[in-house]
TIRO-589472 format. One record per residue (C-alpha): residue in three letters; x, y, z. Coordinates in steps of 0.1 Angstrom, whole numbers. Example, Ala and Ser with C-alpha at 12.3 -4.5 7.8 and 13.67 -1.06 7.14 Angstrom:
residues 2
[ALA, [123, -45, 78]];
[SER, [137, -11, 71]];
***
This chain:
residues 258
[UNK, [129, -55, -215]];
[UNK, [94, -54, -231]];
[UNK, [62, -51, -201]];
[UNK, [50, -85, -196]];
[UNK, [16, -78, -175]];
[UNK, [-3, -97, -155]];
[UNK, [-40, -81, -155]];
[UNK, [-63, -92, -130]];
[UNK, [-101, -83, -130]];
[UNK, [-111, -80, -92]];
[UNK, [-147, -94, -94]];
[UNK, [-173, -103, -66]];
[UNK, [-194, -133, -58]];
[UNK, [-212, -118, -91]];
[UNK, [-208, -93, -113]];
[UNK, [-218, -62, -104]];
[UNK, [-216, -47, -137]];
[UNK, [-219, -62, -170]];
[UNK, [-210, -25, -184]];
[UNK, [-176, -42, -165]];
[UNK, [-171, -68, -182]];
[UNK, [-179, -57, -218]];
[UNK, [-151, -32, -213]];
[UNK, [-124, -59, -198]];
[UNK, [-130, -84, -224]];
[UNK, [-122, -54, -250]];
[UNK, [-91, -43, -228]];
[UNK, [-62, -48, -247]];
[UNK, [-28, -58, -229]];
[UNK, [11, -61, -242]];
[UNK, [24, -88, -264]];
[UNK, [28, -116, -241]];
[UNK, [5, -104, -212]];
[UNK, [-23, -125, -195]];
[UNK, [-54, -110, -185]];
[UNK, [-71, -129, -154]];
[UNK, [-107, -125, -132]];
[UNK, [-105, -133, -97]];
[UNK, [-136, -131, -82]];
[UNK, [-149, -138, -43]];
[UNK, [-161, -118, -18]];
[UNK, [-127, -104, -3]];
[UNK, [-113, -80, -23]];
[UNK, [-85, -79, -2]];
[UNK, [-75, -116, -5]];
[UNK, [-81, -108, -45]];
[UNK, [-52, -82, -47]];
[UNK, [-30, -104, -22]];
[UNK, [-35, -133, -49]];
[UNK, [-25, -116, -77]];
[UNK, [3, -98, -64]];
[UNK, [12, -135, -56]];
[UNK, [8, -151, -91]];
[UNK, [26, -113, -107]];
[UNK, [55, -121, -83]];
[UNK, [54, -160, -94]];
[UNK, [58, -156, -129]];
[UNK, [82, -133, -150]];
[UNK, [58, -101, -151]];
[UNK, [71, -65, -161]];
[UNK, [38, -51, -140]];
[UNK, [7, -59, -118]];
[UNK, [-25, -43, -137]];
[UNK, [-58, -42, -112]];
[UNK, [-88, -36, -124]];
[UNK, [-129, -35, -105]];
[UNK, [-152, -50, -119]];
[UNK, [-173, -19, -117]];
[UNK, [-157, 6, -141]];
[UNK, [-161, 16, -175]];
[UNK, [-126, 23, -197]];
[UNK, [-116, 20, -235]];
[UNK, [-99, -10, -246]];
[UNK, [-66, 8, -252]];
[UNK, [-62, 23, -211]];
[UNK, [-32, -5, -204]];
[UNK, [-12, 2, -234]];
[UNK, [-14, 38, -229]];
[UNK, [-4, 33, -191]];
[UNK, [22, 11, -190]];
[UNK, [46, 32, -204]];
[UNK, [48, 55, -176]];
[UNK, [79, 64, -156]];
[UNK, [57, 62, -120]];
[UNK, [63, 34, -96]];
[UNK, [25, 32, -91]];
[UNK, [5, 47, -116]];
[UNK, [-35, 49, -117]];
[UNK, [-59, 65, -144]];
[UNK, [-79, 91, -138]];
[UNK, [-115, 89, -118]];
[UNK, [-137, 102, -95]];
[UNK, [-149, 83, -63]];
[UNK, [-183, 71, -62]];
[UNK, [-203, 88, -35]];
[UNK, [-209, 122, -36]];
[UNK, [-198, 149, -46]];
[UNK, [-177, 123, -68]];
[UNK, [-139, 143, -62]];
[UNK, [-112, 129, -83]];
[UNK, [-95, 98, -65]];
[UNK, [-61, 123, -59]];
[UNK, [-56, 115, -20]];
[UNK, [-34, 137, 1]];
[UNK, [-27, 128, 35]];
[UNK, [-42, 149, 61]];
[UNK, [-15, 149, 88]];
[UNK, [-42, 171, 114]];
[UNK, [-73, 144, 104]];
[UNK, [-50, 113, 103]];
[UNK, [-68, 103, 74]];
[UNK, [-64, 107, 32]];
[UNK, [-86, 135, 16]];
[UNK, [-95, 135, -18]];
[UNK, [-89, 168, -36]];
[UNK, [-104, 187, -61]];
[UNK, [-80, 201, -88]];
[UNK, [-74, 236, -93]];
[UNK, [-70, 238, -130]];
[UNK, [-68, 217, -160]];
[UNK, [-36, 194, -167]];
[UNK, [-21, 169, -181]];
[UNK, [5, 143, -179]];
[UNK, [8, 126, -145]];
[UNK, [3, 137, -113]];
[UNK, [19, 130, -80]];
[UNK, [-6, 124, -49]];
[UNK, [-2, 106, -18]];
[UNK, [-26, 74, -24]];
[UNK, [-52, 65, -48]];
[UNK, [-74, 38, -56]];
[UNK, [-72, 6, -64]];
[UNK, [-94, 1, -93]];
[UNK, [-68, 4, -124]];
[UNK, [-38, 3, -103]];
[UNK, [-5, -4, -126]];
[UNK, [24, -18, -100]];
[UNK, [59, -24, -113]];
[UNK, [75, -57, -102]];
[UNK, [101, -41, -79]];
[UNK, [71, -23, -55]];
[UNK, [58, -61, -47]];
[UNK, [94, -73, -47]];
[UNK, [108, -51, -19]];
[UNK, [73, -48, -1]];
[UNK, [67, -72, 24]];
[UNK, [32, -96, 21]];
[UNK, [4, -94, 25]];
[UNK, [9, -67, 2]];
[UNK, [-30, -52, 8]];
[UNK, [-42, -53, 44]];
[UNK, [-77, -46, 55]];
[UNK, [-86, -17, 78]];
[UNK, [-50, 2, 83]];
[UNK, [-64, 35, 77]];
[UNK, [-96, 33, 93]];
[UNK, [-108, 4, 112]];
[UNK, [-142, 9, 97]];
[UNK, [-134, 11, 60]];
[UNK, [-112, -13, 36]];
[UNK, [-90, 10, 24]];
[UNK, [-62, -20, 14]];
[UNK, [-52, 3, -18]];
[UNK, [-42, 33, 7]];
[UNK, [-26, 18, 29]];
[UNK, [-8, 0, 0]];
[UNK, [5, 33, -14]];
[UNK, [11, 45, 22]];
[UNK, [40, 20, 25]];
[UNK, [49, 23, -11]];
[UNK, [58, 57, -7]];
[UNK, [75, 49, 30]];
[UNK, [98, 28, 7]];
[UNK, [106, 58, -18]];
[UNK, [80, 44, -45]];
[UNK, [62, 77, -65]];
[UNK, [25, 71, -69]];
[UNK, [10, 88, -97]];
[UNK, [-26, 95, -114]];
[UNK, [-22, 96, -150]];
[UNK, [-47, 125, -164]];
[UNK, [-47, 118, -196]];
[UNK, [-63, 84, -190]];
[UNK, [-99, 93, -172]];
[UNK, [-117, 57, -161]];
[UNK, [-157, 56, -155]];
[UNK, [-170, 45, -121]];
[UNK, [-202, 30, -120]];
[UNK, [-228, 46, -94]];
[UNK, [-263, 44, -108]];
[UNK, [-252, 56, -142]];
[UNK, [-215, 62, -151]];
[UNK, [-197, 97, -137]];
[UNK, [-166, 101, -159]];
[UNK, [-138, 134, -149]];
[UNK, [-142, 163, -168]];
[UNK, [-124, 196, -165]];
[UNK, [-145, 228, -161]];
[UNK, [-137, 264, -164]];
[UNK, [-123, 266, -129]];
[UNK, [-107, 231, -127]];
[UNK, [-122, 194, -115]];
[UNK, [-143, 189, -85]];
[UNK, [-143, 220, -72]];
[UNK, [-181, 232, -73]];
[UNK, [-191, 199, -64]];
[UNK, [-174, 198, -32]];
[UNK, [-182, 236, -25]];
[UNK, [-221, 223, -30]];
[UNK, [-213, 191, -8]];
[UNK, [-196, 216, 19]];
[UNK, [-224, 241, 23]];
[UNK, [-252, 217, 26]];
[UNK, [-232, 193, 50]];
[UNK, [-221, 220, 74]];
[UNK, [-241, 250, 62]];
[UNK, [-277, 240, 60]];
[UNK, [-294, 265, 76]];
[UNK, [-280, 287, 50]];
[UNK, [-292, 268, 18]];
[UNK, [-320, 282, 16]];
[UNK, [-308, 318, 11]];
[UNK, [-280, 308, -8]];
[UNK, [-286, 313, -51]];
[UNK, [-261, 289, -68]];
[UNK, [-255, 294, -104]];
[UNK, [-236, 270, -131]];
[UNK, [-216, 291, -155]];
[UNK, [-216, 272, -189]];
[UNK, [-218, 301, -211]];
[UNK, [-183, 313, -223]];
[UNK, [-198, 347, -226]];
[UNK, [-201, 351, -185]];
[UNK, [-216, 384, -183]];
[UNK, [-248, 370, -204]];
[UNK, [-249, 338, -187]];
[UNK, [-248, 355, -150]];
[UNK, [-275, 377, -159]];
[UNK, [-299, 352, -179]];
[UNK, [-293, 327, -149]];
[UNK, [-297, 359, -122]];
[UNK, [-337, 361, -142]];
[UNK, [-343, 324, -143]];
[UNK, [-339, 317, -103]];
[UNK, [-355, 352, -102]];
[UNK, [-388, 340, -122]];
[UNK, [-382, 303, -104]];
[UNK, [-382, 320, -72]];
[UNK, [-417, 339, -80]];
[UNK, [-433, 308, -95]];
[UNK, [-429, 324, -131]];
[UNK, [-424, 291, -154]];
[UNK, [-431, 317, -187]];
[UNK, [-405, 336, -184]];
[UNK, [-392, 348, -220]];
[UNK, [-353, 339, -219]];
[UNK, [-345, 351, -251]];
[UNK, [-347, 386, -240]];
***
């Protein structure tokens, strides 16, 4: 049977992003899909409504998307294809130090963690939750799921968190929730943070930066961080050693050609 999607824009009172929008109007779905905005302020009664309407016609698959996110018109076709249950593209959460949106439950914590990952890869990856924004959801995960499908404040009382707690009983049921890493989605903060892979994986300085000035501040001030971009480390180290030497001293001059 050819996918039949139903995708659904999840939009606010207004739009928060007209960056959004450009890129949803491009967004290209399968032959015989519908693309439809459901805007209002609770996002949670948004994902309810169109699991509903998925569930009320004959859709293949439930296609989310936020109305603050930035994506190539060809994301959907490239997703729906995949084997996963639940499948999500590849992004990085919006506050600081913007990890990837791979969640792993922390059984200790009671709570989901986003991780950073370790090297570069491909494919899809298997995680414990992940957002919402993007979300593809076969037919059979709504079916078998009782509704509301997206409840507000299950993980923590203080936070939304409807799409974890969705993929927390998705998974109870035997449903695998993926993040697709070969389809990377922008997430609007005040400009657009996209996931790229570094020489020693995705996420991982920025939540060793994020570490030692959250629980480590005393120390940051005697602590020299340096950003290896060169491929030829030994140069870069030692040019980047000089330049927070000379910074250090108040030298501005300094002759970095040498």
């Amino acid at each position: 049977m050819p996918p039949k999607v139903l995708a659904t824009l999840m939009m606010g009172e207004v739009m928060r992003e007209a960056h959004g929008l450009m890129a949803w109007m491009a967004l290209k779905v399968p032959p015989g899909s519908e693309k439809l905005t459901l805007s209002g302020a609770s996002i949670v009664y948004n994902r309810n409504e169109a699991a509903r309407q998925c569930l009320a016609g004959d859709y293949t698959h439930l296609f989310m998307m936020d109305d603050d996110h930035a994506f190539d018109p060809g994301l959907l076709l490239r997703m729906v294809g995949s084997p996963a249950d639940i499948t999500v593209p590849c992004c990085l959460i919006r506050t600081p130090p913007f990890p990837p949106t791979n969640m792993v439950w922390d059984s200790i914590g009671h709570l989901y963690r986003a991780t950073a990952l370790s090297a570069p890869q491909d494919g899809l990856l298997s995680v414990d939750a992940a957002g919402g924004a993007g979300m593809l959801i076969k037919r059979h995960v709504l079916e078998l799921m009782q509704p509301p499908w997206f409840r507000l404040g299950q993980i923590k009382m203080t936070e939304l968190g409807e799409d974890l707690d969705f993929c927390r009983r998705a998974k109870a049921l035997g449903y695998t929730v993926c993040i697709d890493l070969e389809n990377p989605m922008g997430h609007t903060v005040k400009g657009i943070i996209w996931p790229e892979w570094g020489p020693g994986g995705m996420g991982k300085t920025a939540l060793v930066v994020h570490t030692l000035n959250t629980h480590f501040a005393e120390k940051t001030s005697h602590t020299l961080y340096i950003d290896f971009r060169s491929p030829d480390i030994l140069y870069d180290l030692r040019v980047e050693v000089w330049r927070a030497l000379a910074i250090a001293q108040g030298n501005k001059q300094f002759d970095w050609s040498v």
